[in-house]
C-alpha positions in Angstrom: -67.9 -24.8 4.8 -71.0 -23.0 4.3 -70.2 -20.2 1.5 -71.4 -17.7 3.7 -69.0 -17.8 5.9 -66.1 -17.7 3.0 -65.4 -13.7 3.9 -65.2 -14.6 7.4 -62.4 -17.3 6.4 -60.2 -15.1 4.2 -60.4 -12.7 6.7 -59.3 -15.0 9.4 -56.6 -16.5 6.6 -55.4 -13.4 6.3 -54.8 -12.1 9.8 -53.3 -15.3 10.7 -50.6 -15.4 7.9 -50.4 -11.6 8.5 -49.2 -12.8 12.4 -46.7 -15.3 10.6 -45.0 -12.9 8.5 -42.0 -11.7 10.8 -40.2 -10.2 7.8 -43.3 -7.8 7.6 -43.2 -6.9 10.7 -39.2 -6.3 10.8 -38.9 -4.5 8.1 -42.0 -1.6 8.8 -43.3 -2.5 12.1 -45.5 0.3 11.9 -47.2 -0.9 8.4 -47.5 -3.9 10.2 -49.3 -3.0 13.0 -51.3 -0.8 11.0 -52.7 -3.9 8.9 -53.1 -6.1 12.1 -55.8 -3.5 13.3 -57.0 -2.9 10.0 -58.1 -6.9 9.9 -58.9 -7.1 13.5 -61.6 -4.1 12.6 -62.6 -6.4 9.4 -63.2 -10.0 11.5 -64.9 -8.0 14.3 -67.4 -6.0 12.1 -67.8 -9.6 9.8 -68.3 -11.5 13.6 -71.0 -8.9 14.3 -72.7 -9.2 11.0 -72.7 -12.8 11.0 -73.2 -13.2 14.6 -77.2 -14.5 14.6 -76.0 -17.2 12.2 -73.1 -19.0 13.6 -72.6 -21.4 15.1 -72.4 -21.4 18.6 -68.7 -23.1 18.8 -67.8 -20.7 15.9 -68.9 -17.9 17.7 -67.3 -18.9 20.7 -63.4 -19.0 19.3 -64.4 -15.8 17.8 -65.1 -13.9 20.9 -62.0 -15.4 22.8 -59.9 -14.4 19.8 -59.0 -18.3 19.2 -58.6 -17.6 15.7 -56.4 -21.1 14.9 -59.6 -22.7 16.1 -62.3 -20.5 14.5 -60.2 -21.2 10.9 -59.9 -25.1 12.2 -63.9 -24.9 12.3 -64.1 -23.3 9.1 -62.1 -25.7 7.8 -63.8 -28.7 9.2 -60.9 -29.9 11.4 -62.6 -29.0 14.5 -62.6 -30.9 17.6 
């Protein structure tokens, strides 16, 4: 992965386990929500900033929200 793109990862890490964690959301769905949009802000503004640079297939799954796939790319296990 090129270490650029490492804050982009955690972020994408993060929002993904953040969608997992139904005991979270049970117990203060309102903290919860609050953090989804508090990543979704983070990966937006990092997609923006790194924009010029990705690549296009990265870019792609990150403007249709395919985050599985975006991390998958990251991660090297991309189609």
């Amino acid at each position: 992965m090129n270490p650029e793109f490492s804050h982009l990862h955690q972020l994408l890490r993060q929002r993904l386990d953040l969608i997992a964690d139904h005991a979270f959301r049970d117990r203060d769905p309102s903290a919860h929500l609050a953090e989804l949009q508090r990543l979704s802000e983070a990966l937006a503004a990092e997609h923006q900033r790194l924009k010029p640079k990705l690549p296009p297939r990265l870019n792609h799954y990150l403007v249709q929200s395919s985050l599985v796939k975006a991390l998958d790319f990251l991660e090297g296990r991309a189609e």
